[in-house]
BAVO-657841 format. One line per 10 residues: number of its first residue (from 1); their letters; for each residue z, y, x of N, C-alpha, C. Coordinates in steps of 0.1 Angstrom, whole numbers, plus 5000, padded with zeros to 4 digits. Layout:
<nodes>
NUM) a) Z,Y,X,Z,Y,X,Z,Y,X  ...
</nodes>
This chain:
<nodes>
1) xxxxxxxxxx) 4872,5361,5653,4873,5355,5639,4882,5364,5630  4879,5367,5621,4886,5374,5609,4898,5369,5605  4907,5375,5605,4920,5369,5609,4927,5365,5595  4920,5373,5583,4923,5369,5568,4914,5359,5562  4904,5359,5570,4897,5347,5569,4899,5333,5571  4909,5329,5579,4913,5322,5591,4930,5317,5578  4934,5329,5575,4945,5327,5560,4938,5319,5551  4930,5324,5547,4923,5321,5531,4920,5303,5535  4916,5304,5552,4912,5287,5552,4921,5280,5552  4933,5282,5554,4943,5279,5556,4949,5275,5543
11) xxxxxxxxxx) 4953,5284,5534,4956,5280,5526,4949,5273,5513  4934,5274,5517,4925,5262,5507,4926,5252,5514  4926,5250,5525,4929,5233,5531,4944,5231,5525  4955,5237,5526,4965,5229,5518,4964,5228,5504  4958,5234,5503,4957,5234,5487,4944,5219,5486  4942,5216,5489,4929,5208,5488,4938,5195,5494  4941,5196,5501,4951,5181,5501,4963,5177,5495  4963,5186,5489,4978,5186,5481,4974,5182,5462  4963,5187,5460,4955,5181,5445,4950,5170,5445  4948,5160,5438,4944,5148,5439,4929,5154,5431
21) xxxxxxxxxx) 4918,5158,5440,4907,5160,5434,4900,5158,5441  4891,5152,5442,4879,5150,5449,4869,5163,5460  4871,5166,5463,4864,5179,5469,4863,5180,5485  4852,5189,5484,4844,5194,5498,4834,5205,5500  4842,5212,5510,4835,5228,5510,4823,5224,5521  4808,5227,5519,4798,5230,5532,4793,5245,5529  4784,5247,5543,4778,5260,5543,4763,5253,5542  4759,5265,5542,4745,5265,5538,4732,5252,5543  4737,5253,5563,4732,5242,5568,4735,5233,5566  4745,5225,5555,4751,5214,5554,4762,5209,5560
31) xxxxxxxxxx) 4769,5224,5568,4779,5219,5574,4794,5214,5568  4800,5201,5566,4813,5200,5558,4822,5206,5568  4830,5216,5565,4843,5220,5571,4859,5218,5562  4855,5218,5549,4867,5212,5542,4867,5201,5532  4876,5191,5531,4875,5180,5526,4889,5172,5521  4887,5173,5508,4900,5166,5504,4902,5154,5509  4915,5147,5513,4918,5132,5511,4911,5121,5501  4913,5128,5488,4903,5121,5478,4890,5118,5478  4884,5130,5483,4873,5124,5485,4864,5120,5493  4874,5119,5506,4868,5111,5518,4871,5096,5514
41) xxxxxxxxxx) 4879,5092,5506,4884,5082,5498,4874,5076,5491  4871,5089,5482,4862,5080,5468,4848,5078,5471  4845,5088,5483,4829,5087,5494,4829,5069,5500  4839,5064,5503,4839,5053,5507,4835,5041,5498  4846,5045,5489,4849,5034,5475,4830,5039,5469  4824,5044,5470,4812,5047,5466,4801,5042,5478  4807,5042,5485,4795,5035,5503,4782,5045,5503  4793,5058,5502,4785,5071,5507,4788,5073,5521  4783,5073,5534,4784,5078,5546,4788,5095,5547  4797,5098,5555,4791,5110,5555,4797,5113,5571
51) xxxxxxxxxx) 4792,5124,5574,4797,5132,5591,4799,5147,5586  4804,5156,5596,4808,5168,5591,4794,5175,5587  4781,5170,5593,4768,5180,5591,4758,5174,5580  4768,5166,5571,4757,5158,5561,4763,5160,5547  4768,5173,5546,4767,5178,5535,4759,5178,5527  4745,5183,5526,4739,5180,5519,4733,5165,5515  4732,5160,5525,4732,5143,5523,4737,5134,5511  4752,5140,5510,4763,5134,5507,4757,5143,5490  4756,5151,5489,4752,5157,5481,4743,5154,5469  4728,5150,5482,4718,5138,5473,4723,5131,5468
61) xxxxxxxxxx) 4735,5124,5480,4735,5109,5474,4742,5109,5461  4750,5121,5456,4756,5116,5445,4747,5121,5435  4739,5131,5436,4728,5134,5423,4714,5141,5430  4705,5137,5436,4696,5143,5440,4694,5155,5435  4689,5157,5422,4685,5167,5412,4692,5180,5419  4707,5176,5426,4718,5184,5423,4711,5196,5433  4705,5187,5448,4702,5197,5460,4695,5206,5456  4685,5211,5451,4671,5218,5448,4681,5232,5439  4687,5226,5434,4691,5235,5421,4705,5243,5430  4709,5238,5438,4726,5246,5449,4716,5254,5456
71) xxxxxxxxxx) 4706,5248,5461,4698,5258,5474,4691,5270,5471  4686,5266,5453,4683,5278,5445,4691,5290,5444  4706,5289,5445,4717,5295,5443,4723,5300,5449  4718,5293,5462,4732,5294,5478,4734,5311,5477  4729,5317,5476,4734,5333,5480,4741,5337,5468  4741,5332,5455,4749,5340,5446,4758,5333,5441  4773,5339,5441,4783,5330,5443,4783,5330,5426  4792,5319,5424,4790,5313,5405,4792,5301,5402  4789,5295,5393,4792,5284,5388,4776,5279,5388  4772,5267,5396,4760,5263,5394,4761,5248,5383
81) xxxxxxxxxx) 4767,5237,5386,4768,5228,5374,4785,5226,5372  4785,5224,5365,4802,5214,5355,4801,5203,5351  4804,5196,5353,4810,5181,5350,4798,5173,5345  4789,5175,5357,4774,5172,5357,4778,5152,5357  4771,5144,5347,4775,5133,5348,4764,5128,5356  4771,5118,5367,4764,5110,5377,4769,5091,5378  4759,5087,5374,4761,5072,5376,4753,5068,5388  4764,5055,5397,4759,5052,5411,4768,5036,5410  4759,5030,5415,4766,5015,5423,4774,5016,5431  4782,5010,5435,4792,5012,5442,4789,4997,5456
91) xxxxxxxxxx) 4790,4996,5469,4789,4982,5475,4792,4970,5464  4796,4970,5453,4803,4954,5449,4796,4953,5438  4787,4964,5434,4778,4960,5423,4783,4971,5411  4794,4976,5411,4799,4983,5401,4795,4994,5396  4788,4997,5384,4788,5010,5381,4797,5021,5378  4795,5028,5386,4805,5040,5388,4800,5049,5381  4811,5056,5374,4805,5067,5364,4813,5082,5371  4808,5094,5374,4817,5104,5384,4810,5119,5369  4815,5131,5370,4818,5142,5370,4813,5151,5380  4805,5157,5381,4804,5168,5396,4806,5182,5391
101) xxxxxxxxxx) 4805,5188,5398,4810,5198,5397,4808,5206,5412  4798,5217,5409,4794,5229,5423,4798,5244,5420  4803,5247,5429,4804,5263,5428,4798,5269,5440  4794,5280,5438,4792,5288,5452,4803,5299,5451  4810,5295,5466,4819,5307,5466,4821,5319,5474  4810,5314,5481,4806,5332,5489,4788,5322,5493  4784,5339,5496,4770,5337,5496,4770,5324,5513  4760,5314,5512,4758,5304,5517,4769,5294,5527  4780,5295,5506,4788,5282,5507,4796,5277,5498  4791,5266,5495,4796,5259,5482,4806,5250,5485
111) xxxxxxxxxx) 4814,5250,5472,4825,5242,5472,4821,5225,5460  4818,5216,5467,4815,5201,5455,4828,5195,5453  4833,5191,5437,4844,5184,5432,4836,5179,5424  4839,5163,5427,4835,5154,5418,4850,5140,5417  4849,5138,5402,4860,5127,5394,4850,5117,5396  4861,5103,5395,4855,5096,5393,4863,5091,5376  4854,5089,5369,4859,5089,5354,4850,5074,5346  4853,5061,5357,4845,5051,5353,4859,5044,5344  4867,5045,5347,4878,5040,5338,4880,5043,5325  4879,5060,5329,4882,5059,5307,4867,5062,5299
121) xxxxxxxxxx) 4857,5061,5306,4844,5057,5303,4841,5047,5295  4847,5039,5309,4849,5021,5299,4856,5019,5287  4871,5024,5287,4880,5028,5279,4874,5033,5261  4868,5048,5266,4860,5052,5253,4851,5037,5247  4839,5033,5255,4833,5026,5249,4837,5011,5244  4853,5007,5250,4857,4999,5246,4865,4999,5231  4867,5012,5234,4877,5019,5221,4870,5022,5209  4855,5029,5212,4840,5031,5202,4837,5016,5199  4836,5007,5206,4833,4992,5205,4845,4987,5190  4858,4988,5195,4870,4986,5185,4870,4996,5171
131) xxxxxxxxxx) 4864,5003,5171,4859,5013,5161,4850,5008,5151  4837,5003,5159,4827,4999,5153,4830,4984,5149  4835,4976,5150,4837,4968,5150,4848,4965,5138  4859,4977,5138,4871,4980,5129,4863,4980,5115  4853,4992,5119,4845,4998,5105,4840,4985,5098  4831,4982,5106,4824,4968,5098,4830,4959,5093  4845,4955,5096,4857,4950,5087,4862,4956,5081  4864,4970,5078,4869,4972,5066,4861,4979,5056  4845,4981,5060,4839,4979,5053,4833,4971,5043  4832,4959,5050,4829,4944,5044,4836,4938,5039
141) xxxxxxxxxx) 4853,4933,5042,4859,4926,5038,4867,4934,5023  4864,4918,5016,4869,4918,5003,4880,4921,4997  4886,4931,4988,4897,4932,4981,4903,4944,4995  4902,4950,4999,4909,4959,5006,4897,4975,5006  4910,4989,5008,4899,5000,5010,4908,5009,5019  4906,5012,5028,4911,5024,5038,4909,5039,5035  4921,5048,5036,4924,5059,5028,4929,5068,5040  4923,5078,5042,4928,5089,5052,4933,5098,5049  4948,5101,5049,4957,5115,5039,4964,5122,5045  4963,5134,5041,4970,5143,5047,4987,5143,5044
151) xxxxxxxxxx) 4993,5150,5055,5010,5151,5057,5018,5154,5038  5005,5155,5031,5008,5160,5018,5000,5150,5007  4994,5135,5013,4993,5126,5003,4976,5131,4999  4969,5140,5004,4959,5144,4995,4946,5134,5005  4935,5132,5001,4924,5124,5007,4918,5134,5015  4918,5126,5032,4906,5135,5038,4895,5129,5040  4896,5114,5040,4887,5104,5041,4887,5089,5037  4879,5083,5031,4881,5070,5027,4866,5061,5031  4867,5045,5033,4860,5042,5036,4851,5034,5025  4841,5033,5022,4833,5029,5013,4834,5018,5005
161) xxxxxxxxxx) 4845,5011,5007,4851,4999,5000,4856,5003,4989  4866,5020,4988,4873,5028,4977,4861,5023,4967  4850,5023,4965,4839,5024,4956,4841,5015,4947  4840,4997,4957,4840,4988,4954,4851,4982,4944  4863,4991,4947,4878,4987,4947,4880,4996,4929  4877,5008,4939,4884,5017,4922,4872,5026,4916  4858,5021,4926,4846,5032,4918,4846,5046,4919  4854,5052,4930,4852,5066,4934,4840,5066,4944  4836,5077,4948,4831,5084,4956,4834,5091,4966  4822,5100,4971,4823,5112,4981,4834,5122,4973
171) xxxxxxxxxx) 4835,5125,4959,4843,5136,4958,4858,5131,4951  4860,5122,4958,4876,5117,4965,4881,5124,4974  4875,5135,4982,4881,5141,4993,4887,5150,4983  4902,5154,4989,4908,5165,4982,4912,5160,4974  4915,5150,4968,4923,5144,4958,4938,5140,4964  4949,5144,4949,4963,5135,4958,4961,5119,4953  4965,5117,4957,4967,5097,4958,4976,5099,4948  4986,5110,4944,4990,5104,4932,4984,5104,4919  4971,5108,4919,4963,5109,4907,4958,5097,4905  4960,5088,4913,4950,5075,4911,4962,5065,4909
181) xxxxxxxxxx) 4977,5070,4906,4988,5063,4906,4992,5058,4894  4995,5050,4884,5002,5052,4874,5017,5056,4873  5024,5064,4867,5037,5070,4868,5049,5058,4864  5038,5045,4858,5048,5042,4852,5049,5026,4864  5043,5028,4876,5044,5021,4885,5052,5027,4894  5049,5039,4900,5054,5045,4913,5055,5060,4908  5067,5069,4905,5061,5083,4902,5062,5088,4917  5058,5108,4912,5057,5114,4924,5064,5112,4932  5077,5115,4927,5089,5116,4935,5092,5101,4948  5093,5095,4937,5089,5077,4949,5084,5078,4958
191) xxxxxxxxxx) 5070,5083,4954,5060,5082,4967,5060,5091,4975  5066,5103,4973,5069,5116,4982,5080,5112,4993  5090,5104,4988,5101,5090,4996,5096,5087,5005  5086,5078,4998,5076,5069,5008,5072,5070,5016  5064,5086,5019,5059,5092,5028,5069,5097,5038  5080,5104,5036,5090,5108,5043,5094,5096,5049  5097,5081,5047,5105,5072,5054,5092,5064,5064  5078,5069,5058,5069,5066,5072,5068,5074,5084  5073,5083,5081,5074,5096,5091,5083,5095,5099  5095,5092,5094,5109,5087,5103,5104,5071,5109
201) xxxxxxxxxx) 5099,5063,5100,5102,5053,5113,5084,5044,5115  5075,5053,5108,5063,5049,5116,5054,5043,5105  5063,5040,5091,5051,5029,5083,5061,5028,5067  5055,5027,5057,5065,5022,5047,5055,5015,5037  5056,5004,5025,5052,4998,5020,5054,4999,5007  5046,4997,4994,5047,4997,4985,5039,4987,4977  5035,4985,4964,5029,4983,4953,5028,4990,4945  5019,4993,4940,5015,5004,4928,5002,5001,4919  5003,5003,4905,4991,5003,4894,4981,5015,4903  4969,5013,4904,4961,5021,4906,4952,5021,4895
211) xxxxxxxxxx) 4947,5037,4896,4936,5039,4881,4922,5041,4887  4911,5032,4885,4900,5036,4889,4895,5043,4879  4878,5049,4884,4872,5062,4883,4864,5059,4868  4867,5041,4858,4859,5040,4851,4873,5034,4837  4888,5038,4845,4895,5035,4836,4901,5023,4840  4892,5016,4843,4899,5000,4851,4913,5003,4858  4924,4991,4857,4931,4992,4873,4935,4980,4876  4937,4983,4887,4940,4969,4897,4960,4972,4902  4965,4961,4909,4972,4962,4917,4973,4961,4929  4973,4969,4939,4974,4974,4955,4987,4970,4959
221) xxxxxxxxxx) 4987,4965,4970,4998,4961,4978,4998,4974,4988  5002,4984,4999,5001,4992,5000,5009,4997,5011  5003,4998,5024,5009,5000,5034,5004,5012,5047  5016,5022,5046,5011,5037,5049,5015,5040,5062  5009,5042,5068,5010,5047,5084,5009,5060,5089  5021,5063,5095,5017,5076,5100,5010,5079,5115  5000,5087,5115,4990,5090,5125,4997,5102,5134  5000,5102,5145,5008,5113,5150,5001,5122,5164  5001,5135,5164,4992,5141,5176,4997,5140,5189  4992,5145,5198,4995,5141,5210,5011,5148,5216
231) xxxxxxxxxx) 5012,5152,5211,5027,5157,5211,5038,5149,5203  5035,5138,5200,5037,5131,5189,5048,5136,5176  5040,5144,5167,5040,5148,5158,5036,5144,5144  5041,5139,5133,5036,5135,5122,5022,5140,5123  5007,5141,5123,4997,5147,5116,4989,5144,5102  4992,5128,5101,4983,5126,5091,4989,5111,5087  4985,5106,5075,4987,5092,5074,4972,5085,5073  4974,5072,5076,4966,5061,5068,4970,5052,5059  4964,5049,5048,4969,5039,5036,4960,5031,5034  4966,5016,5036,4956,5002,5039,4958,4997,5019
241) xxxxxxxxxx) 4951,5001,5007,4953,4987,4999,4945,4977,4998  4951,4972,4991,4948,4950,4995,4951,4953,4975  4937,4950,4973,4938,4940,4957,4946,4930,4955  4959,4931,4946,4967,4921,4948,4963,4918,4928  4958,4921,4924,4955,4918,4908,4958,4907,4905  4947,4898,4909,4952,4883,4904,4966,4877,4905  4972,4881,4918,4989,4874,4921,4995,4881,4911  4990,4891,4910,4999,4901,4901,5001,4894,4886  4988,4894,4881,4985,4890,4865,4994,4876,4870  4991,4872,4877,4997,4852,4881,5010,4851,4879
251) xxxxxxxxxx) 5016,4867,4885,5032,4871,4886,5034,4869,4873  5034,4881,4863,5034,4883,4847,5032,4867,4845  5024,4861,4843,5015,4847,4833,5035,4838,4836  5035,4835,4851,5043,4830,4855,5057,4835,4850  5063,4846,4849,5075,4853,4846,5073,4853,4826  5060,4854,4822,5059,4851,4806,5065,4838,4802  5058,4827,4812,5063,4817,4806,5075,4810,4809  5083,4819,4819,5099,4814,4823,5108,4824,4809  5100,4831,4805,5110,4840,4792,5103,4835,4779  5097,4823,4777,5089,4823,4764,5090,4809,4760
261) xxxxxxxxxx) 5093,4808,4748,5095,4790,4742,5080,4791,4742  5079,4778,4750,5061,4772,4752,5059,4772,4736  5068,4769,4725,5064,4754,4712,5058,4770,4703  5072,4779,4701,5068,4791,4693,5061,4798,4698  5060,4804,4712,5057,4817,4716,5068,4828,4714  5079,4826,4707,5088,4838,4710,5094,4833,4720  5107,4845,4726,5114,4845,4734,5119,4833,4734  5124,4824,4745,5138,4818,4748,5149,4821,4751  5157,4815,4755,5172,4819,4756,5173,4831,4771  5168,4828,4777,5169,4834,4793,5157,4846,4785
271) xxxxxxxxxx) 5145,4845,4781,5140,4858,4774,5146,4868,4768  5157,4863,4761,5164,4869,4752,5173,4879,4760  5178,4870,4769,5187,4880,4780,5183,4892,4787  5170,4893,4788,5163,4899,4797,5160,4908,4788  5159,4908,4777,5153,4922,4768,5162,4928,4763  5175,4919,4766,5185,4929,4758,5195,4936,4773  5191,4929,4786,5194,4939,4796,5196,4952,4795  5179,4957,4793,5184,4971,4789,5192,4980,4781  5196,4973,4767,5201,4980,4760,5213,4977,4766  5218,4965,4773,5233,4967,4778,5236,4979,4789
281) xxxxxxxxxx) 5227,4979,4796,5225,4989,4809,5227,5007,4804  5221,5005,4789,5224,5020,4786,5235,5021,4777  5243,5010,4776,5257,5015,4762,5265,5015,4782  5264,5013,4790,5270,5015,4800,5276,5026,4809  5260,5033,4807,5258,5047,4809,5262,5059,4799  5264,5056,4791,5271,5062,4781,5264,5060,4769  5254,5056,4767,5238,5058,4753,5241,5043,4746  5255,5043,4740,5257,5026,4732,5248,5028,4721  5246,5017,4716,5235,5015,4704,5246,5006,4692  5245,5002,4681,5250,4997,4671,5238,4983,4673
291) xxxxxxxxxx) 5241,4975,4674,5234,4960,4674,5238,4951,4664  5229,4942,4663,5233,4932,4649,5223,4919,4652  5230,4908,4646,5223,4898,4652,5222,4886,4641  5216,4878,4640,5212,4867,4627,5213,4856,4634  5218,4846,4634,5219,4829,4637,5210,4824,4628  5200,4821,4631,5194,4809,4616,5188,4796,4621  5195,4786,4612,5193,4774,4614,5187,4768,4604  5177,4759,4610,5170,4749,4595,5178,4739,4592  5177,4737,4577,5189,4728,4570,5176,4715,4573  5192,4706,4575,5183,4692,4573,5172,4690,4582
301) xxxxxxxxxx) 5171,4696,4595,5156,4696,4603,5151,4679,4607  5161,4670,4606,5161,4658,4612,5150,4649,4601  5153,4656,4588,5145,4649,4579,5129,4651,4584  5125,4664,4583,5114,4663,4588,5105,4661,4597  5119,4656,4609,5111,4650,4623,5111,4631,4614  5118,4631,4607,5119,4619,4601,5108,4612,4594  5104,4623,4584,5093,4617,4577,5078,4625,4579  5075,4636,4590,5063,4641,4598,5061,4637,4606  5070,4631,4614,5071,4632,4629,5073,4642,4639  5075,4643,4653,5073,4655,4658,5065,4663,4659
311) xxxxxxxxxx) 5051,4659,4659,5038,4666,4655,5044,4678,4640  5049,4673,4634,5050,4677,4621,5058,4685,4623  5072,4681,4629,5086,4692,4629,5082,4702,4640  5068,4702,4650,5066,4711,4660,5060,4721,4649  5052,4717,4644,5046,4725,4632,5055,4734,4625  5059,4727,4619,5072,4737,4608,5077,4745,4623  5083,4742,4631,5090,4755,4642,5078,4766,4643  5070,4763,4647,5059,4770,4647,5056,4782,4633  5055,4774,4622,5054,4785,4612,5068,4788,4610  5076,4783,4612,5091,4792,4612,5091,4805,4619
321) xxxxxxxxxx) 5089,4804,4631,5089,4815,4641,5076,4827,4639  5068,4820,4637,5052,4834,4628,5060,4841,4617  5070,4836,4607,5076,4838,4594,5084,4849,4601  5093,4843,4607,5106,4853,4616,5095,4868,4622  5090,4863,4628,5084,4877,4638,5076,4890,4623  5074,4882,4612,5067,4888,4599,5075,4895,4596  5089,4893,4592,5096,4897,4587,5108,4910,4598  5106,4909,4607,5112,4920,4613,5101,4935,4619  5111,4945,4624,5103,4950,4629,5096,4950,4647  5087,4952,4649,5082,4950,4667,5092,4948,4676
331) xxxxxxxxxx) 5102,4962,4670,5113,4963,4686,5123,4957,4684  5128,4946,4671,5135,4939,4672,5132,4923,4681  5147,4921,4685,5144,4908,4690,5141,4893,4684  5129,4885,4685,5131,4871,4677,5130,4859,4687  5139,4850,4691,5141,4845,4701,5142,4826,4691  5142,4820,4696,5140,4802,4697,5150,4799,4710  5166,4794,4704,5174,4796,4716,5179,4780,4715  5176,4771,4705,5173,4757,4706,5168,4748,4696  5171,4737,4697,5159,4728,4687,5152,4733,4676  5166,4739,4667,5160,4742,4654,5163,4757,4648
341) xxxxxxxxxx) 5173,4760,4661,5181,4772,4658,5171,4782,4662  5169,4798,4654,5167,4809,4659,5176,4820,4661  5176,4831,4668,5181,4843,4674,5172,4854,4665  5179,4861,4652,5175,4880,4659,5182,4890,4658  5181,4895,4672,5189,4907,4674,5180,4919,4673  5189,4930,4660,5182,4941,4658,5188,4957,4662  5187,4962,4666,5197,4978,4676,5191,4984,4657  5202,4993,4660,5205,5001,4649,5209,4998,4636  5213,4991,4637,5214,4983,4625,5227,4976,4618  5233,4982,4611,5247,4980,4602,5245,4965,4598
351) xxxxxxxxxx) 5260,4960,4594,5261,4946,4592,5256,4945,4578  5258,4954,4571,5255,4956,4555,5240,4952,4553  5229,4960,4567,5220,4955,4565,5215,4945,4569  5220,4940,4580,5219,4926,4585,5218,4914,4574  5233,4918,4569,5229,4909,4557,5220,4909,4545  5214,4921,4543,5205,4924,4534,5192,4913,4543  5190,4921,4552,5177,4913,4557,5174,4898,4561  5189,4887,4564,5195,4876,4565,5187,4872,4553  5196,4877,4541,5193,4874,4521,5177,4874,4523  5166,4885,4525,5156,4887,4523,5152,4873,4533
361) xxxxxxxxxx) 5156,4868,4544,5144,4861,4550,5149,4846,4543  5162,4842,4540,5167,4829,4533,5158,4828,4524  5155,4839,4511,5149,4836,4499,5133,4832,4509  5129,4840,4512,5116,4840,4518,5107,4826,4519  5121,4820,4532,5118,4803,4535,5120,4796,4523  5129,4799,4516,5132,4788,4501,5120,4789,4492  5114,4803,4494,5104,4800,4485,5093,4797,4488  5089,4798,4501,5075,4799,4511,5074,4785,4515  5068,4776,4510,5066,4761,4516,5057,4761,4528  5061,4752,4535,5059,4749,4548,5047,4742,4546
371) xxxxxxxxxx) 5030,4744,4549,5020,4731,4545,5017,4726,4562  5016,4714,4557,5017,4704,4573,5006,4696,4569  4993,4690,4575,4981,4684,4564,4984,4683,4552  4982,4693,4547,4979,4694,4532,4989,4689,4526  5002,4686,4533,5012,4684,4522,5024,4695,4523  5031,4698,4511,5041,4708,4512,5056,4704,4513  5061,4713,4528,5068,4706,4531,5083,4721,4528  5094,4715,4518,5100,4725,4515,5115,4731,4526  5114,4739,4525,5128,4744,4538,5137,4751,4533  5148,4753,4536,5159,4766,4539,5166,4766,4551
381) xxxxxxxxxx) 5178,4775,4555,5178,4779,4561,5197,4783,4559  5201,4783,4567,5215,4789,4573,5216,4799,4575  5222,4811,4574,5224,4822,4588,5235,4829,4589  5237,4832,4598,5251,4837,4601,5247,4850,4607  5254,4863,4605,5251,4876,4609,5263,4884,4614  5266,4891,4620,5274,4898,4630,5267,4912,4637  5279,4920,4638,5274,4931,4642,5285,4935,4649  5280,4947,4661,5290,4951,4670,5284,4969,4675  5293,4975,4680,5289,4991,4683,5287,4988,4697  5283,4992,4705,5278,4991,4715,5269,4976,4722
391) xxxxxxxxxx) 5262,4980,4733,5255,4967,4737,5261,4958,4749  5269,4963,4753,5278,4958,4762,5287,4945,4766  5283,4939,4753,5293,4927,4753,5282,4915,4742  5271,4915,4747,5259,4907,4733,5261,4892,4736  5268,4890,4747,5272,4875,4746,5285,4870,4735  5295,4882,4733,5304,4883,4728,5294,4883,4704  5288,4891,4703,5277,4894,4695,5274,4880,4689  5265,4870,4697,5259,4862,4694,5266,4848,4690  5280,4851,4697,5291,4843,4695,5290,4841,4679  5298,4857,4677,5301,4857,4665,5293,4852,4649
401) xxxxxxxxxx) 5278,4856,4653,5267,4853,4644,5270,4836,4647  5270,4832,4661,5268,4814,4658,5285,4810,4649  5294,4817,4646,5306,4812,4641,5301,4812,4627  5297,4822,4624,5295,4830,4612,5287,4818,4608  5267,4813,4614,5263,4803,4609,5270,4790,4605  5279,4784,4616,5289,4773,4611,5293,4776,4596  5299,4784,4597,5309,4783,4580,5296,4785,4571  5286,4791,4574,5279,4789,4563,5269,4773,4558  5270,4768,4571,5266,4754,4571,5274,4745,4559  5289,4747,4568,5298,4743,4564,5307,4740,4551
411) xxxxxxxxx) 5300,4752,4543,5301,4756,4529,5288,4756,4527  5278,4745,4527,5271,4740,4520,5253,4743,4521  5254,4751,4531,5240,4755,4539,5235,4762,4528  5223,4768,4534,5211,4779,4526,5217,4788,4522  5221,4795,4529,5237,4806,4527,5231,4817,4536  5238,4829,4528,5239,4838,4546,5254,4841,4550  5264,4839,4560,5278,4843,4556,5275,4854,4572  5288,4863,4569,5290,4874,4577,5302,4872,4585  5302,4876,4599,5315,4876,4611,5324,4883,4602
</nodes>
């Protein structure tokens, strides 16, 4: 016996039991001389028989095809098949799904390794199943569109719902997702955030104006996942939106009419606060503004709930407040802050003018008769005016305009007097 021959077997038998692979060396006559653990194992678990001289046997039994095409070969050593797929019953009924794999490694004698790979077989098709199944829901279901983006926000894929949703297309690929953003919802910078804090912890959420492809937009609820490779590495995100439009508009309708006198349509008192937020927010930051404010009250309003009724006195408030909003400009404020009284606060605006424009709206109402069915119903008006340099103190502001209205009451109404 060849005494380096007798090495080489030596050290493929430990190698062959030391791999968890399925394998077994025969010669030409079908003699098995080497044989992994595994696969005298998986020969069982399969209710393959085998003895050392039923190599080829064992051979058939896992792919007939296989014999004809090894014995074609037996003399040239090579790779005859690779991960040849073979399906077999197993005793219990089970379809077994295996891998084979032949070599010849010297002339008349081949080496057979075969996997058995019915597990992640199942796996894939269970996972292709969950796929298919995924698709046709987020295909179909309403108000939602699935977005595939790269580590840089740009589209690599979207699924057919994008159409339904914002009216894009196939040449959506290559687009950034902030193009479809409004800036005045979410800018770049935001959502460049966004992305970074899904990367750290796996997901981040948003809302944002989206612009569809015909000018339309909707509101997206918006929630971004990061996709990571097997090394688990950031590689990609996904972005789930959900049409939230209608809550949205429902939001607004609902937050309009917690800031808005139902009777006039101008602001209310809590309205009023809220628009002049901002201007407090920037005399804070250093950007004060010069503000001015008007108190006007209707003289005598009781008469007219007296002899119209409240149908009648809702009326006059009503054209009072159309009159008010006429006579200023857009970005000043016109507020209804109780029964009879109005609010307006105007930014930039000297007390000199205040009172000029107080004077202009008094004469206005004195001369402008109120018609309520066809009868004319006559008014004036109180006002009190005040002014202050900065925005910072408009509770302090509105004080002084309601002191101011008193004394002009007080001295005899249809007046304008100044803080």
């Amino acid at each position: 016996m060849n005494p380096c021959a007798s090495v080489i077997d030596e050290s493929l038998l430990q190698f062959l039991y030391q791999i968890p692979v399925a394998t077994f060396r025969m010669s030409g006559a079908g003699l098995i001389d080497l044989m992994s653990p595994r696969a005298a194992s998986l020969l069982l678990a399969l209710g393959i028989p085998f003895r050392p001289g039923d190599g080829w046997a064992v051979l058939a039994a896992l792919d007939e095809s296989l014999v004809p095409r090894v014995r074609a070969t037996l003399q040239t050593p090579g790779l005859v098949v690779e991960r040849h797929p073979v399906e077999r019953q197993d005793p219990q009924g089970r379809q077994r799904h295996l891998h084979v794999t032949v070599i010849i490694v010297e002339a008349d004698s081949c080496l057979v390794s075969f996997d058995d790979i019915t597990e992640r077989i199942e796996q894939e098709r269970q996972l292709g199943l969950q796929r298919q199944n995924m698709a046709v829901v987020l295909e179909t279901i309403q108000g939602y569109c699935v977005v595939f983006l790269t580590l840089d926000l740009r589209v690599m894929q979207a699924n057919r719902s994008i159409e339904r949703l914002l009216g894009y297309g196939a040449d959506v690929v290559g687009r950034a997702l902030s193009d479809w953003i409004a800036d005045r919802s979410i800018d770049k910078d935001t959502l460049s955030g966004l992305a970074r804090l899904a990367i750290e912890r796996g997901w981040s959420a948003f809302e944002a104006e989206y612009m569809g492809a015909t000018g339309d937009t909707l509101w997206g609820d918006t929630i971004l996942t990061t996709m990571r490779d097997t090394g688990g590495k950031a590689a990609s995100f996904v972005a789930v939106v959900r049409d939230i439009s209608a809550s949205r508009r429902r939001e607004v309708e609902l937050t309009q009419q917690a800031l808005t006198d139902s009777l006039t349509g101008l602001l209310n008192r809590r309205g009023l606060a809220e628009h002049v937020a901002p201007w407090r927010a920037a005399a804070r930051t250093g950007s004060p503004r010069r503000l001015s404010a008007l108190a006007v009250d209707i003289d005598f309003f009781k008469r007219v709930n007296d002899t119209h009724g409240h149908a009648g006195g809702d009326d006059v408030l009503r054209q009072v407040g159309a009159l008010l909003l006429g006579q200023f400009r857009s970005a000043d404020l016109v507020a209804r802050v109780g029964g009879e009284e109005f609010v307006v606060v105007m930014h930039d605006t000297s007390l000199a003018m205040s009172v000029v424009l107080a004077e202009r709206l008094r004469q206005r109402l004195e001369t402008t008769p109120i018609i309520w069915h066809g009868e004319r119903i006559a008014l004036t008006v109180s006002i009190g005016a005040a002014t202050m340099d900065g925005a910072d103190d408009t509770e302090r502001l509105l004080r002084d305009a309601d002191l101011a209205l008193y004394r002009a009451k007080s001295q005899g109404r249809n007046r304008v007097m100044q803080a």
